[in-house]
Every structure is written in C-alpha cells, then in structure tokens.
Backbone bond lengths (Angstrom), bond angles and torsions (degrees), N, CA, C in turn:
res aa  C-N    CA-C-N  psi(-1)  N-CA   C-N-CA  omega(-1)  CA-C   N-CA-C  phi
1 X - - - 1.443 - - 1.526 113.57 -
2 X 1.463 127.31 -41.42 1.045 137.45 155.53 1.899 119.52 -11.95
3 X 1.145 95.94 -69.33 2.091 110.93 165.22 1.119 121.01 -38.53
4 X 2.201 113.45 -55.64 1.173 101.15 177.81 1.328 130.47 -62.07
5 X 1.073 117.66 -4.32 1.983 128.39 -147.22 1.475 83.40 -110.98
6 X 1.448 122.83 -35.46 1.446 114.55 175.99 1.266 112.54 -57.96
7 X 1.380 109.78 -67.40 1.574 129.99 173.15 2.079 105.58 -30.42
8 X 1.309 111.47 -38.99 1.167 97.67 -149.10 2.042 94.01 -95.30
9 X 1.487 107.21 -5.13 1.394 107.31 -163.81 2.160 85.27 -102.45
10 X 1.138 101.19 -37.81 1.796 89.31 171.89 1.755 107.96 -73.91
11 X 1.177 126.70 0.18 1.572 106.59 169.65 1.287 127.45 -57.55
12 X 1.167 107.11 -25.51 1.526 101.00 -160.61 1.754 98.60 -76.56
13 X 1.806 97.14 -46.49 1.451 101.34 -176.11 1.412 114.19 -46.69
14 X 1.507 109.33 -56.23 1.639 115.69 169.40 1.661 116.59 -20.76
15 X 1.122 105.41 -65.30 1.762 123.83 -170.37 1.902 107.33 -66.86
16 X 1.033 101.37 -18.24 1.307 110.85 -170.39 1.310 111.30 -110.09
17 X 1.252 136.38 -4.48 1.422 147.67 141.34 1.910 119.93 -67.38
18 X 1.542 78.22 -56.69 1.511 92.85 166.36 1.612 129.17 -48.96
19 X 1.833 109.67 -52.35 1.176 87.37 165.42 1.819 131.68 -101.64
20 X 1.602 86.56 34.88 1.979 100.67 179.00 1.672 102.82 -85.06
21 X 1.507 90.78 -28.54 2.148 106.63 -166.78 1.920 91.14 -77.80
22 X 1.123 100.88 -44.56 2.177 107.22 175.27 1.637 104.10 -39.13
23 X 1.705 101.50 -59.40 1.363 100.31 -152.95 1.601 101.33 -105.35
24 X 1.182 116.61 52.95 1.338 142.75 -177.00 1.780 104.13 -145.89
25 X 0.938 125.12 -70.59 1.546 125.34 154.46 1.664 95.23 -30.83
26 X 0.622 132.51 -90.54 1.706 138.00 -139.79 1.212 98.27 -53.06
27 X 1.274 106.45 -46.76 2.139 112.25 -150.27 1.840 86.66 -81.38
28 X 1.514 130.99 -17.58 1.076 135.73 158.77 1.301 115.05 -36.51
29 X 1.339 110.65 -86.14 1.086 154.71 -171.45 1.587 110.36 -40.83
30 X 1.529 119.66 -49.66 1.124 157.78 146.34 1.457 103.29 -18.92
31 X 1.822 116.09 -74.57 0.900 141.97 -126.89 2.142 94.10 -93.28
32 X 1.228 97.96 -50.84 1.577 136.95 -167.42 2.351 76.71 -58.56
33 X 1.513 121.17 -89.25 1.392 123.43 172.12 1.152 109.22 -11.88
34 X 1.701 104.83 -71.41 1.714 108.11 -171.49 1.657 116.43 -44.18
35 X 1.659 129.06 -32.27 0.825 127.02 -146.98 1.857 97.37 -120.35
36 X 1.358 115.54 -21.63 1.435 124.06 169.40 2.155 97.64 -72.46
37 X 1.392 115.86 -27.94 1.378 120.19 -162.58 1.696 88.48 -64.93
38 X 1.334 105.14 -64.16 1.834 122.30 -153.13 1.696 90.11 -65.93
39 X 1.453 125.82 -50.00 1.033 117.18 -178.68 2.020 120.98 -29.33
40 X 1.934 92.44 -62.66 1.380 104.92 163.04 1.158 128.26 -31.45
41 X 1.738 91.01 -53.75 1.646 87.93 -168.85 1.366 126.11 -73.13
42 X 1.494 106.25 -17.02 1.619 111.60 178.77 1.655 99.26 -72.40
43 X 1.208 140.11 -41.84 0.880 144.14 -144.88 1.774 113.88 -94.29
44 X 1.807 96.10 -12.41 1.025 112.76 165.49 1.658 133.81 -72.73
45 X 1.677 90.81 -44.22 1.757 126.91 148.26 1.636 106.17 -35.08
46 X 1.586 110.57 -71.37 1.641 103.80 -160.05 1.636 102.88 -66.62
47 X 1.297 120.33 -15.49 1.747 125.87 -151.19 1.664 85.66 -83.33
48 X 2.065 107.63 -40.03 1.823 89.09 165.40 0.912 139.54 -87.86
49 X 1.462 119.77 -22.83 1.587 125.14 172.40 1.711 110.52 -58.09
50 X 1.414 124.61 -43.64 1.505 120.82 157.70 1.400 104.52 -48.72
51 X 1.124 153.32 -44.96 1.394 134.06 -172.41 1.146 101.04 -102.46
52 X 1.182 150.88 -7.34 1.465 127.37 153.71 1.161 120.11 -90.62
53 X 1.265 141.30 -23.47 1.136 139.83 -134.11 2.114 106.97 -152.87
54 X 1.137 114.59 -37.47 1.410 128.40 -176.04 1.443 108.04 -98.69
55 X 1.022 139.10 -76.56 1.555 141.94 156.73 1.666 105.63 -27.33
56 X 0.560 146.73 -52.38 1.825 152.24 -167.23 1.536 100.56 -65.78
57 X 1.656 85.79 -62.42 1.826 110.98 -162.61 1.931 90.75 -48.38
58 X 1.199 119.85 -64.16 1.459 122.19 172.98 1.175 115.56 -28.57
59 X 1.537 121.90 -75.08 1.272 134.67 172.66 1.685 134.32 -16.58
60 X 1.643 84.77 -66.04 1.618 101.09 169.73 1.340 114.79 -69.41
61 X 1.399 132.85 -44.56 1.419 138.02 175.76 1.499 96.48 -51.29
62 X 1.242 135.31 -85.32 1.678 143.09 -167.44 1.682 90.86 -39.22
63 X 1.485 131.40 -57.99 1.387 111.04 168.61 1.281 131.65 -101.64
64 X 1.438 94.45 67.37 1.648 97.96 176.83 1.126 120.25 1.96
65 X 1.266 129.06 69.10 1.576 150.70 133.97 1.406 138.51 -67.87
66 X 1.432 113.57 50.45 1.401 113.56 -160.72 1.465 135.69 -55.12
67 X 1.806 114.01 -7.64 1.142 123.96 173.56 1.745 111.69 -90.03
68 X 1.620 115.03 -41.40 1.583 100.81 171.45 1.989 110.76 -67.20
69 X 1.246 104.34 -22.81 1.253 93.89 -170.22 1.552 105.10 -62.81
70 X 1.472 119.69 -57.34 1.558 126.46 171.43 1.332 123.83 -33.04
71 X 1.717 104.20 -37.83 1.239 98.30 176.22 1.686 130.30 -63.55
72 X 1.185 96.55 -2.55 1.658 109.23 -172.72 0.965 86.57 -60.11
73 X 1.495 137.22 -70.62 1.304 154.52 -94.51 1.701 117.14 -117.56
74 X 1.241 131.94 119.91 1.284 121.71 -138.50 2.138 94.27 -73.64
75 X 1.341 98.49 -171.28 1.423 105.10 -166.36 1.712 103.69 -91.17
76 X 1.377 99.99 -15.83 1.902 116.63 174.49 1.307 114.54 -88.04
77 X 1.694 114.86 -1.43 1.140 99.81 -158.34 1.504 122.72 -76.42
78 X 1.486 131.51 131.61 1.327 126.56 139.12 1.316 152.62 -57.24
79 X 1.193 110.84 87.54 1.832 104.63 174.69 1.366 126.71 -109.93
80 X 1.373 121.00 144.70 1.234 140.34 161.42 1.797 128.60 -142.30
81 X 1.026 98.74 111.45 1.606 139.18 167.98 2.035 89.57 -42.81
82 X 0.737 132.69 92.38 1.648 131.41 -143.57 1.978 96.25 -94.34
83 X 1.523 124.45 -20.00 1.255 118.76 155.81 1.942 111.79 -80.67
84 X 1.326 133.77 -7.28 1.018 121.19 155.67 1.536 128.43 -79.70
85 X 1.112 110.24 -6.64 1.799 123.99 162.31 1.765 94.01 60.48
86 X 1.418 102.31 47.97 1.376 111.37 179.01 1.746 119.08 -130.10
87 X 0.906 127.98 141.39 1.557 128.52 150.57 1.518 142.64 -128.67
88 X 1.712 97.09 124.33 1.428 95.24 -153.74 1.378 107.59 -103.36
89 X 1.480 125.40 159.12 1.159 141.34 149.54 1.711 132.57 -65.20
90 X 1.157 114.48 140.60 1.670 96.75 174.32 0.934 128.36 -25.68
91 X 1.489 124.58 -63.56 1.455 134.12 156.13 1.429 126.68 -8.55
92 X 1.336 100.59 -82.84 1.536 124.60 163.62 1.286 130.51 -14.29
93 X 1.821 88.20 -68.18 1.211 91.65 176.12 1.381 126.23 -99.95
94 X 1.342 121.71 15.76 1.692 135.39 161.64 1.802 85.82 -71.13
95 X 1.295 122.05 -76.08 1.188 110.99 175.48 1.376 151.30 -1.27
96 X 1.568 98.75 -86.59 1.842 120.62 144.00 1.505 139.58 -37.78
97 X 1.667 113.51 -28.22 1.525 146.78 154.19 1.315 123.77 -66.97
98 X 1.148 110.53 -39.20 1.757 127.75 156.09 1.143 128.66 -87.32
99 X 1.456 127.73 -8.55 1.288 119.74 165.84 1.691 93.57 -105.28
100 X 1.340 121.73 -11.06 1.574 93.33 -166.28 2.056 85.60 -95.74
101 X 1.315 125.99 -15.46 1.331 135.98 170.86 1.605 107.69 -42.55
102 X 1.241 113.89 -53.84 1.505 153.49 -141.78 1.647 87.86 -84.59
103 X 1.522 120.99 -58.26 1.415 124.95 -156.25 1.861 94.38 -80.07
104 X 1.453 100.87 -49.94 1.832 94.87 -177.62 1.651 116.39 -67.48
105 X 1.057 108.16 0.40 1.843 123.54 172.17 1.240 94.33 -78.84
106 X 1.455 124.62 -88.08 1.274 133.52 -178.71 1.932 133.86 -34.48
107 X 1.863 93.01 -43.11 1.556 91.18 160.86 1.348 125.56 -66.72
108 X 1.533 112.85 -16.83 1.415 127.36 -144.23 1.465 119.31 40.17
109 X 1.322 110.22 74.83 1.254 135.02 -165.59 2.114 102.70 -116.04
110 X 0.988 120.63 151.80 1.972 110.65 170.32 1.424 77.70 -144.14
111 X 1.627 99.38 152.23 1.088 137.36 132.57 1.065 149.37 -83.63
112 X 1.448 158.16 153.24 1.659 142.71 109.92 1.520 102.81 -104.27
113 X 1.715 74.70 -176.39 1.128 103.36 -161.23 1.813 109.39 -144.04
114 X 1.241 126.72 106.70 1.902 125.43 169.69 1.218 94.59 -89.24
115 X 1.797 102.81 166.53 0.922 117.32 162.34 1.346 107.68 -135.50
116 X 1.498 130.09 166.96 1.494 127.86 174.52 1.535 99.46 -163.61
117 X 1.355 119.92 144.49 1.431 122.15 -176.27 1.342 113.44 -125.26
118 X 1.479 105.14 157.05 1.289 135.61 178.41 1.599 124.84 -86.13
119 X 0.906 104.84 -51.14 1.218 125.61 171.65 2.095 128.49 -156.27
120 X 1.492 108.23 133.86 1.509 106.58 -162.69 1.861 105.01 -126.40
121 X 0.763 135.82 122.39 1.306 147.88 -171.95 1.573 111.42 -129.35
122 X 1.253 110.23 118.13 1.592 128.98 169.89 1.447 130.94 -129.98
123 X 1.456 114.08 141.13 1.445 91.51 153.75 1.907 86.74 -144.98
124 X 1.788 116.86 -163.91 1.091 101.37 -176.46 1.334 136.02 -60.43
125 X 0.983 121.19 -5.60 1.240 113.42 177.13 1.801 139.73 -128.30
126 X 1.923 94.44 -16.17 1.334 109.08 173.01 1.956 98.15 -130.66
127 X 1.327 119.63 149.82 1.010 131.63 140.81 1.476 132.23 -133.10
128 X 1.536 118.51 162.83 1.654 129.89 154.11 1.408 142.26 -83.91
129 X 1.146 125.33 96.01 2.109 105.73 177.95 1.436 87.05 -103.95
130 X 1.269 99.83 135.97 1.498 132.98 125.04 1.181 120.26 -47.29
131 X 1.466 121.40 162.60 1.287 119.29 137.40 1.711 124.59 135.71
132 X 1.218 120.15 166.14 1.493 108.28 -159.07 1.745 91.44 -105.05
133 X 1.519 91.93 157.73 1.630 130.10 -176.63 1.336 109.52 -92.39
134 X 1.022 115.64 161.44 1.566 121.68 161.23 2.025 99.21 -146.34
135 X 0.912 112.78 128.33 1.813 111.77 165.40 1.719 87.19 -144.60
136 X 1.371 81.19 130.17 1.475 125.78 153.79 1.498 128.48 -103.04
137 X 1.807 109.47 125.21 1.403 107.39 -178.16 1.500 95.89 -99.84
138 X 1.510 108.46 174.75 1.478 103.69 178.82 1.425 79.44 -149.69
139 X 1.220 116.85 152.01 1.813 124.92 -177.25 1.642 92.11 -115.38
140 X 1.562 92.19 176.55 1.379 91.07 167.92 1.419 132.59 -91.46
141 X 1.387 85.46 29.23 1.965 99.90 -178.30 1.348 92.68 -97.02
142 X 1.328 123.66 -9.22 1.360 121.81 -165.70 2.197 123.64 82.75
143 X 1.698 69.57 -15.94 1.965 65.18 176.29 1.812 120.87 -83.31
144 X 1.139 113.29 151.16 1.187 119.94 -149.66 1.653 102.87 -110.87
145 X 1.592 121.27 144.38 1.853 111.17 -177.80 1.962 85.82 -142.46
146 X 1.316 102.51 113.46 1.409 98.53 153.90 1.521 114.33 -104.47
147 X 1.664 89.67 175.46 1.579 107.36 -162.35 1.506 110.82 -145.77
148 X 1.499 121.41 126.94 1.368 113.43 -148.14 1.917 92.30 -105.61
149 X 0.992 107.12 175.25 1.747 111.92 179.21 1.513 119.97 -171.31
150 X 1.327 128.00 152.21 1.425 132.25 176.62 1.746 93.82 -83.27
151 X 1.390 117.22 145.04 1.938 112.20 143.11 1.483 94.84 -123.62
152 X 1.208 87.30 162.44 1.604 118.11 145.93 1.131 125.93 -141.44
153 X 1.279 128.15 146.41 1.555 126.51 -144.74 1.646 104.14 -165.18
154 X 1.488 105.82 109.33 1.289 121.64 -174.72 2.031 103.70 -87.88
155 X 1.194 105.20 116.38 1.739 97.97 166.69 1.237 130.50 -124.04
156 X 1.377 128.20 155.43 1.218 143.83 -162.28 1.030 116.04 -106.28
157 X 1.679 139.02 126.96 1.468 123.82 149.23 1.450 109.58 -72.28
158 X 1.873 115.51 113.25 1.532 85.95 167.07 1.617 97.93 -130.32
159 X 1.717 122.47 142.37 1.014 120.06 -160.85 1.936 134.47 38.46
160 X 1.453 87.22 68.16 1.192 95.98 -160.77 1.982 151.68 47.92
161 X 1.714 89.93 17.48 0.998 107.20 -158.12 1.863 103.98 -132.00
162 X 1.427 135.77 119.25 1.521 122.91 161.81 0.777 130.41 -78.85
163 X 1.187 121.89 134.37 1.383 135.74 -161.79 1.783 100.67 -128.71
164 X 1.428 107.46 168.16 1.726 106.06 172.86 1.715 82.77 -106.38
165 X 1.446 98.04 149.31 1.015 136.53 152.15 1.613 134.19 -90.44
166 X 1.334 104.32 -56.44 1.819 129.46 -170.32 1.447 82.67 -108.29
167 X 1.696 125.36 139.73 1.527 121.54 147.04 1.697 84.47 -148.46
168 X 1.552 91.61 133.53 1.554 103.53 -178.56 1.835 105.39 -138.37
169 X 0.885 138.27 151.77 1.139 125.45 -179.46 1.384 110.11 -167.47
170 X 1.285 131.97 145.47 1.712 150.68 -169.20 1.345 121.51 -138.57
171 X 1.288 135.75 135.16 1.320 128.75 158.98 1.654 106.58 -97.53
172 X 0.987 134.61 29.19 1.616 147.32 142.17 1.436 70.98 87.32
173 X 1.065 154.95 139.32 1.424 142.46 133.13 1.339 129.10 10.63
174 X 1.568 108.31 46.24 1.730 144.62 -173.21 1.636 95.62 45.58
175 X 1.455 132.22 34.90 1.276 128.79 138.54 1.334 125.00 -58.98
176 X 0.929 131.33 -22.18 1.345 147.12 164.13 2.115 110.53 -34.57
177 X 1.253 117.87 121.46 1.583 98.64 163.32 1.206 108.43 -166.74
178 X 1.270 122.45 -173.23 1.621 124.75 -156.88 1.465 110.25 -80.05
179 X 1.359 129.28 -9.30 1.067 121.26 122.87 1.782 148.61 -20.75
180 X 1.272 97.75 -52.67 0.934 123.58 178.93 2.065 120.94 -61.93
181 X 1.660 65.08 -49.63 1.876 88.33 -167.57 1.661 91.10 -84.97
182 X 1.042 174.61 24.49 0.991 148.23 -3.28 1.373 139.88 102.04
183 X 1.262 84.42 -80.50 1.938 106.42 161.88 0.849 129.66 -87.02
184 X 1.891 109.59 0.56 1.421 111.42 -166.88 1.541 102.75 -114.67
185 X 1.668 139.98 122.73 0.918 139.99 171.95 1.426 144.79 -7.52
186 X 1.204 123.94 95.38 1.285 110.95 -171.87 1.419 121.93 -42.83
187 X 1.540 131.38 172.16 1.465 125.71 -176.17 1.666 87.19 -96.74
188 X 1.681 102.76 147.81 1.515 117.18 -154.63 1.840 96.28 -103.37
C-alpha cells in the first residue's frame, strides 16, 4: 500500500511536467513557423529585386544601354566606384555610363557582367546585397580579360518598384579573383 500513496502524491508533479513538455512543444513549434514565415518572406523580397532590378541590371550592362541601366537606379542615388575616390550622383553617373557605353561602341569592344552574393538582407521595404562581380571585356580580337570586385548595394522600394539607391564597389586593391567570385552564391 505504501506505492500506491506514492503514486498518488507524485501525480500532480507527473501532470505538471507533462503539461510544461505541451507548452514547450507548442511555443516551439510556434516559434520554428514564425521564423520559416520571415525566412519566406525575405526570400520573397530577393525573388523581386532579381527581377526587377538584377536580371535587367545584367541585361543593360552586356548591352551597353546606359539609359535602361540608370533606370534601375533610384533618382537619390549615390555611387562611388570606391578606387576612383569619387561620388556620383544620378546624373553623373548616367553621364560616365554613356560616355564609357559610347567608347566600347566605338572600339567595338562587349562586355558582361555576373553577379554572385555574399550576403542578402530584406525586409518590405529596404534591402542589402553583398557580393562579388565578375566583368569580362572581349575586344575585337575576340580575346577576353575579366576583372573581379566587391559591391555593396543599398535598395529601395519606391512606388512599388526597387531600385538601387547605395552602389559602391572595390576590387580590394585587385585582390579580388575568380576565386573569390566563386565562393560567393549564385543569384537564386
């Protein structure tokens, strides 16, 4: 008889573990959604900035198009090329894009341009990429010289649409190399 009286003075504890392990599962469970949700949603973010803004941005660069390419790019935007110890304005750099557009027309020179990232940060309305470059020239000998680089690139939703804001970019002191670009994630 001794056992049962044990049995009957640990019930409560029993039941009360039991439902600590419930509401430990749940708030898990809970927790795990909340964080699979935001995941989505960032990922929903990068799935548009690649189609508005990354896919295009390629496009126009490979055909030296210096007015769709600008258009990516918000009307505030700041850029600097960070080994030209410069900072440009929209203006500016519609400018600088069209005359350097203008010169690889004339040599009959092409470009591209990949991209691959390092790191991508969103939420609705602002995001960050990281990430390394690759541009390739091709002459009209046909021989080809790439050139590796860091960006960073601040963007904007504005009117339903992303745009860059921030474009900054480095080839580290041409440490930079295909290595580099490489290790860094393709765009998804």
């Amino acid at each position: 008889m001794p056992v049962r009286s044990e049995l009957n003075t640990n019930m409560p504890r029993i039941r009360f573990w039991n439902r600590c392990a419930y509401i430990r599962i749940v708030a898990a469970t809970l927790f795990c959604w909340l964080i699979a949700g935001a995941a989505a949603h960032a990922q929903n973010y990068q799935r548009d900035i690649n189609e508005q803004v990354w896919k295009p941005f390629i496009k126009s660069f490979d055909n030296l198009d210096a007015d769709a390419f600008l258009s990516l790019h918000s009307k505030d935007l700041v850029r600097s090329g960070r080994e030209s110890n410069q900072v440009l304005n929209w203006n500016d750099y519609l400018n600088q894009q069209r005359a350097g557009d203008k010169r690889y027309k004339d040599e009959g020179t092409r470009r591209t341009i990949q991209l691959r990232f390092t790191e991508r940060l969103a939420n609705a309305s602002q995001a960050i990429d990281v990430g390394i470059y690759q541009t390739s020239n091709i002459g009209k000998d046909g021989v080809s010289r790439s050139f590796y680089g860091r960006f960073h690139v601040v963007l904007r939703l504005e009117n339903g649409t992303w745009k860059i804001l921030v474009d900054t970019d480095s080839s580290e002191g041409g440490t930079m190399s295909e290595k580099d670009f490489l290790a860094a994630k393709p765009m998804e």
